[in-house]
C-alpha positions as CSV (number, residue, x, y, z in Angstrom):
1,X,-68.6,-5.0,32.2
2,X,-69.2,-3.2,28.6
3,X,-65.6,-1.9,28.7
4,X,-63.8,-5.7,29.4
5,X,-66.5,-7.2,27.3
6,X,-65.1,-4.8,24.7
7,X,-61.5,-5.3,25.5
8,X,-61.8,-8.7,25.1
9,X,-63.3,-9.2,22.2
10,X,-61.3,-7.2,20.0
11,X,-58.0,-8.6,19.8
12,X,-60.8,-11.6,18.4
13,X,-62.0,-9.4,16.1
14,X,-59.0,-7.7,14.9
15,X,-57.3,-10.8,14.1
16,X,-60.0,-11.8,11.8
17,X,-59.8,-8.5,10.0
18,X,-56.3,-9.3,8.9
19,X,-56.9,-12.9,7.9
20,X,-57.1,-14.3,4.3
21,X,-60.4,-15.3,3.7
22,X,-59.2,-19.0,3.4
23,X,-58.4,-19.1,6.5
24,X,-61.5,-16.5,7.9
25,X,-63.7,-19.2,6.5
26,X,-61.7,-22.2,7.9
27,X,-62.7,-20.2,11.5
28,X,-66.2,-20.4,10.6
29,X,-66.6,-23.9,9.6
30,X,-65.3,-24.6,12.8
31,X,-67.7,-21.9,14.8
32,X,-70.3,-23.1,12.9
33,X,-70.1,-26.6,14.0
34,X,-69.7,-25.4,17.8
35,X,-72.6,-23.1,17.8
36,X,-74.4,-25.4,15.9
37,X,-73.9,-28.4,18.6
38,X,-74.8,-26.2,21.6
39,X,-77.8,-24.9,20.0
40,X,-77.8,-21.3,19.7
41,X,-81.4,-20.1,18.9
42,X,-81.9,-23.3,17.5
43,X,-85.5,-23.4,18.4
44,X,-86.1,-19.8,16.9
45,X,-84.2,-20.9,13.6
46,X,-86.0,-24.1,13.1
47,X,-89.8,-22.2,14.6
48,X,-89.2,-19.4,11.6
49,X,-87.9,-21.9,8.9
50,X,-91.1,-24.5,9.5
51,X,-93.3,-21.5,9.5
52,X,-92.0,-20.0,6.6
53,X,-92.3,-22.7,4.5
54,X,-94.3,-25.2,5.4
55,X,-94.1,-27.2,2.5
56,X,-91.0,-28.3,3.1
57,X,-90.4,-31.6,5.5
58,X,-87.8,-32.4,8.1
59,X,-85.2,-33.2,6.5
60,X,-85.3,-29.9,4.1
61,X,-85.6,-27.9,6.9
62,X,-82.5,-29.5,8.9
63,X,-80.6,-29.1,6.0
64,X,-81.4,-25.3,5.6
65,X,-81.0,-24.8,9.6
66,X,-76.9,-26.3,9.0
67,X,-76.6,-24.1,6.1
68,X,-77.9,-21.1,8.2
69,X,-75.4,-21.6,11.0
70,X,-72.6,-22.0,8.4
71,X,-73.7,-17.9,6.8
72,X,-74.4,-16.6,9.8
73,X,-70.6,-17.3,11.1
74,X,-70.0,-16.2,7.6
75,X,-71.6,-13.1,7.9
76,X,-70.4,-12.5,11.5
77,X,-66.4,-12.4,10.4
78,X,-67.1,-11.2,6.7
79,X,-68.4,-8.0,8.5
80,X,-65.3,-8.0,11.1
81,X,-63.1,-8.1,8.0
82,X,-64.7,-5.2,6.6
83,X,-63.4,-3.6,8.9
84,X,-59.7,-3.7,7.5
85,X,-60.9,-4.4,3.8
86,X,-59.0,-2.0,1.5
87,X,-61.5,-0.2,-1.5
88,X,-60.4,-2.9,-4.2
89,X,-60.6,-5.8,-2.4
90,X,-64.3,-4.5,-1.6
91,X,-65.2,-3.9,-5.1
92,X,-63.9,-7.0,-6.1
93,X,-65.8,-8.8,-3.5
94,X,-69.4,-7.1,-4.7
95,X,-69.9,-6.5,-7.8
96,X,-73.0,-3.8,-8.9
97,X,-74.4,-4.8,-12.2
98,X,-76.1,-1.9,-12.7
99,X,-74.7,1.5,-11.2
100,X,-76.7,3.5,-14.2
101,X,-79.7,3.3,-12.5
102,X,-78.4,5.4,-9.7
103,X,-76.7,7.9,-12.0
104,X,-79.9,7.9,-14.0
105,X,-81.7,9.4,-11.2
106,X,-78.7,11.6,-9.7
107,X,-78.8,12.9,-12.8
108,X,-82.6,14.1,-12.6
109,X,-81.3,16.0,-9.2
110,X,-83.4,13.4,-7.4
111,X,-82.4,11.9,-3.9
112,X,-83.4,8.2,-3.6
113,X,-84.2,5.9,-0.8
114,X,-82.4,2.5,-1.0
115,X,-84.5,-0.4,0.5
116,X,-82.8,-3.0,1.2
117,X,-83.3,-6.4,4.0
118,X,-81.4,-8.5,6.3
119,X,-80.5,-10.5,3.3
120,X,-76.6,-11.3,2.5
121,X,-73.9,-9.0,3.6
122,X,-76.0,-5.8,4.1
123,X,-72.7,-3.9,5.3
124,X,-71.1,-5.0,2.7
125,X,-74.0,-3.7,0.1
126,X,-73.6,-0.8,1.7
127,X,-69.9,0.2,1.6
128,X,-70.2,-1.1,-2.2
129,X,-73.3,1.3,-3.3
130,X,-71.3,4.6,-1.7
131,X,-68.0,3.4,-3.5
132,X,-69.9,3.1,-7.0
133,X,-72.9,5.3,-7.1
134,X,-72.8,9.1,-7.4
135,X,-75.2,10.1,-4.5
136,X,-74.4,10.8,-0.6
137,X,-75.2,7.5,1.1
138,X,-76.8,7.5,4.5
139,X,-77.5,4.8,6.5
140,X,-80.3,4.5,9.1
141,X,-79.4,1.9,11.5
142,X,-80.2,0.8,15.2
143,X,-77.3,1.9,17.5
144,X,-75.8,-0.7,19.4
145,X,-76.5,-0.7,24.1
146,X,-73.0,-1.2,24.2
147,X,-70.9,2.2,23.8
148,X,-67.1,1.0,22.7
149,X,-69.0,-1.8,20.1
150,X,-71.1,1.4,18.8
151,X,-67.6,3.1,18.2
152,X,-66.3,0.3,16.7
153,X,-69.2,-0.4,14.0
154,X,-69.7,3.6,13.7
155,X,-66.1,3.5,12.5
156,X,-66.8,0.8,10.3
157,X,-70.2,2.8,9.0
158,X,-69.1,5.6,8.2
159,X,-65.8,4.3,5.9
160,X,-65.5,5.7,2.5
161,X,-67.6,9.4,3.8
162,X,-70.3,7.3,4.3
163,X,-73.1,8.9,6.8
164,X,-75.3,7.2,9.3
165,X,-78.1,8.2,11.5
166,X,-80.3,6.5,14.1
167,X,-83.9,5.6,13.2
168,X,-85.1,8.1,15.9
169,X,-83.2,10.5,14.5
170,X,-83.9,9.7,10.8
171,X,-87.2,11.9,9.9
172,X,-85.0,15.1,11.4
173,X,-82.0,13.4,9.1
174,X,-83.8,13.2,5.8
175,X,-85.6,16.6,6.2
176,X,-82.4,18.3,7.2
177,X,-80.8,16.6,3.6
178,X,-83.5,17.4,1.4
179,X,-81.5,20.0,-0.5
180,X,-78.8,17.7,-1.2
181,X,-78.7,14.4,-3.7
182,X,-78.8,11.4,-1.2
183,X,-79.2,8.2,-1.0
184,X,-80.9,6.8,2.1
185,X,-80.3,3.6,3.5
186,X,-83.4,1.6,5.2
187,X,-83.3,-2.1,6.4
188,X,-87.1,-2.7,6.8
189,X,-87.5,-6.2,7.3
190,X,-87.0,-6.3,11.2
191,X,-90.1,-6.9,13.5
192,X,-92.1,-3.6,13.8
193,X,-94.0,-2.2,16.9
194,X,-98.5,-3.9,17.3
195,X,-99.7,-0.4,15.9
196,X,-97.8,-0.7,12.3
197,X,-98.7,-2.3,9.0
198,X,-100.1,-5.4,9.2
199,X,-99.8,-8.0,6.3
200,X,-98.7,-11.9,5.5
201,X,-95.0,-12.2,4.8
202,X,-93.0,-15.7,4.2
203,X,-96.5,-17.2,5.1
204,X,-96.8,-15.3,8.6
205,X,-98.9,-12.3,9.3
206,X,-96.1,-9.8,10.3
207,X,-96.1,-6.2,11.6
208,X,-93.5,-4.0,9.0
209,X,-92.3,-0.8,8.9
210,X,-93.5,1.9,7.0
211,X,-90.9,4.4,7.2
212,X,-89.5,3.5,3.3
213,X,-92.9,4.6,2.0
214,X,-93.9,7.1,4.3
215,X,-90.1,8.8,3.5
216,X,-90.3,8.6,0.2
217,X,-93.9,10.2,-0.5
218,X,-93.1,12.8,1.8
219,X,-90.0,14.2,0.0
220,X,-90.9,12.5,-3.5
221,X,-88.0,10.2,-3.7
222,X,-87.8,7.3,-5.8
223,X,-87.2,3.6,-4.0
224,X,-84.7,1.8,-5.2
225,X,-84.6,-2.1,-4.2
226,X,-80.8,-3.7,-3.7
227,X,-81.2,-7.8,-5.1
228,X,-78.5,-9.3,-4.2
229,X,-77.1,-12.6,-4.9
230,X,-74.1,-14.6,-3.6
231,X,-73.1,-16.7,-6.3
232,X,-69.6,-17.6,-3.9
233,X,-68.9,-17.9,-1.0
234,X,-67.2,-14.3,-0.3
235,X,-68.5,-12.5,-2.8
236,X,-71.6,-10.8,-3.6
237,X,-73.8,-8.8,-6.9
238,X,-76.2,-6.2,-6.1
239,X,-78.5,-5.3,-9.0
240,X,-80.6,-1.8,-8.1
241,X,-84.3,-2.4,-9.1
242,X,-86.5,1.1,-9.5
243,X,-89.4,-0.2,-7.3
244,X,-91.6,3.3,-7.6
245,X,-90.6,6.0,-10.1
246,X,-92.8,8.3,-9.0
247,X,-94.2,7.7,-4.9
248,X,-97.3,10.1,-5.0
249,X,-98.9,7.4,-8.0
250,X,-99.2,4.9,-5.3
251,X,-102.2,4.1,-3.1
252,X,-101.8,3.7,1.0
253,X,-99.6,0.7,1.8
254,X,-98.4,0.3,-1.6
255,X,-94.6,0.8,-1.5
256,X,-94.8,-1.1,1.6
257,X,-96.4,-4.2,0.0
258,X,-93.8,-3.8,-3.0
259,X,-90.7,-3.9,-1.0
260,X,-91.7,-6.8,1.4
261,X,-93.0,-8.5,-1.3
262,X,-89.7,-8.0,-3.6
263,X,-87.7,-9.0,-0.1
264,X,-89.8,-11.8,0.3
265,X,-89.3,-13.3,-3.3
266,X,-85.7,-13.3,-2.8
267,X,-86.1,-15.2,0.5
268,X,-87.7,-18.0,-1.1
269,X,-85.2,-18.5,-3.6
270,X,-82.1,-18.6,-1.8
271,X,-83.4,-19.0,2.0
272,X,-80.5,-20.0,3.6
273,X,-78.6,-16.1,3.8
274,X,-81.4,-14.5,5.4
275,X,-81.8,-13.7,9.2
276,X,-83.6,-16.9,10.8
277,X,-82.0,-16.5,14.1
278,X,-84.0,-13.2,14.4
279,X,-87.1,-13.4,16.4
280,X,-89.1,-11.9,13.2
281,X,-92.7,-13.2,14.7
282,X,-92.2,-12.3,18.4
283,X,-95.2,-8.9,17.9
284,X,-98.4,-10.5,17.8
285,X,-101.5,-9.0,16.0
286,X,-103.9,-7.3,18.8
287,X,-107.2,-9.3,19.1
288,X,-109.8,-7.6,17.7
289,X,-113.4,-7.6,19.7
């Protein structure tokens, strides 16, 4: 069932990887209107979006929940046509600001850890920071249950001599790297297991990851945060943000506080191109006796 799952799905996906983007996005009005009308996660969407800011009224968040559908099928086939994309139309598409800050630090002969969230084209970011920055970029990611749609985004992963490696596999990864310049990769904002860091984030108390500080004190690397912004449709900044110069300064939990708390800033000001059909809040806080 994986294999014709597969097999029929990508003459789908293949064809949106050699469309124009007028006529990609004209595909996800129109999926975005279908998914919309037979409710996909709309609950979840809706649950995290009321929850997150609970200031806002009905209305506000209906508006945001149509907005979200209409990214998310963005997002979807902007990240099958990055498959095909050649180099210039990807640099033209996202645009770093400020690649210095990278070079600043390769230039110290110091590897970095890039922290980065579920926010905007994250594959995107990421094919963009290897094409423009001077260090090895290595991407820790969650491999995919079904084998020929693992080939498939592994492929698309590891364009440009990108490098990825599987969060069980990442400690061994880094280590194993820590005589060459790199740049590491971590999405941290998904839901992390009950016995992790606890702490409020977008007005929920959340279990995160603590693998981005707990990385970086170990091999002394610097944390670099990617803000984007997607002032088009289609196109995309990233602006690298030194988060902690120098990790073994920082108390227990700090770098973890920073980066949710950069992540979280960004949220709030442009909601709509973050993750909300993720089930974020499904890990509950133990009771304590």
């Amino acid at each position: 069932m994986q294999a014709l799952a597969y097999y029929l799905a990508y003459p789908f996906i293949r064809l949106m990887g050699i469309l124009p983007f007028s006529v990609l996005f004209f595909f996800s009005d129109m999926f975005a209107i279908i998914i919309r009308l037979a409710g996909y996660r709309k609950q979840v969407i809706k649950t995290n979006l009321r929850k997150s800011f609970p200031e806002k009224h009905g209305d506000e968040i209906n508006r945001l929940t149509r907005s979200y559908y209409h990214y998310m099928c963005d997002l979807t086939l902007e990240t099958f046509k990055m498959m095909w994309m050649p180099e210039s139309e990807i640099r033209r598409r996202v645009r770093v600001l400020n690649p210095e800050v990278a070079e600043r630090l390769y230039n110290q002969k110091r590897s970095i850890i890039v922290a980065l969230g579920h926010y905007g084209n994250w594959e995107w970011y990421a094919c963009s920071f290897q094409l423009c920055a001077p260090h090895q970029l290595v991407i820790i990611y969650h491999p995919l249950t079904n084998p020929y749609f693992e080939r498939l985004m592994q492929r698309q992963r590891t364009r440009f001599e990108m490098e990825i490696t599987s969060m069980q596999q990442s400690v061994r990864t880094m280590l194993a790297n820590r005589n060459r310049l790199t740049a590491t990769a971590f999405v941290g904002d998904q839901a992390a297991p009950v016995n992790s860091y606890w702490m409020t984030f977008l007005n929920q108390d959340s279990s995160v990851y603590t693998g981005i500080e707990k990385m970086s004190k170990k091999l002394d690397c610097p944390v670099v945060y990617i803000h984007p912004t997607r002032p088009q449709r289609g196109f995309y900044t990233m602006e690298l943000e030194v988060l902690v110069e120098d990790p073994s300064t920082t108390r227990q939990n700090e770098i973890t506080e920073l980066y949710t708390r950069r992540l979280e800033k960004d949220i709030r000001e442009n909601p709509v191109i973050w993750l909300w059909s993720h089930k974020r809040w499904k890990i509950q806080r133990p009771q304590t006796t």
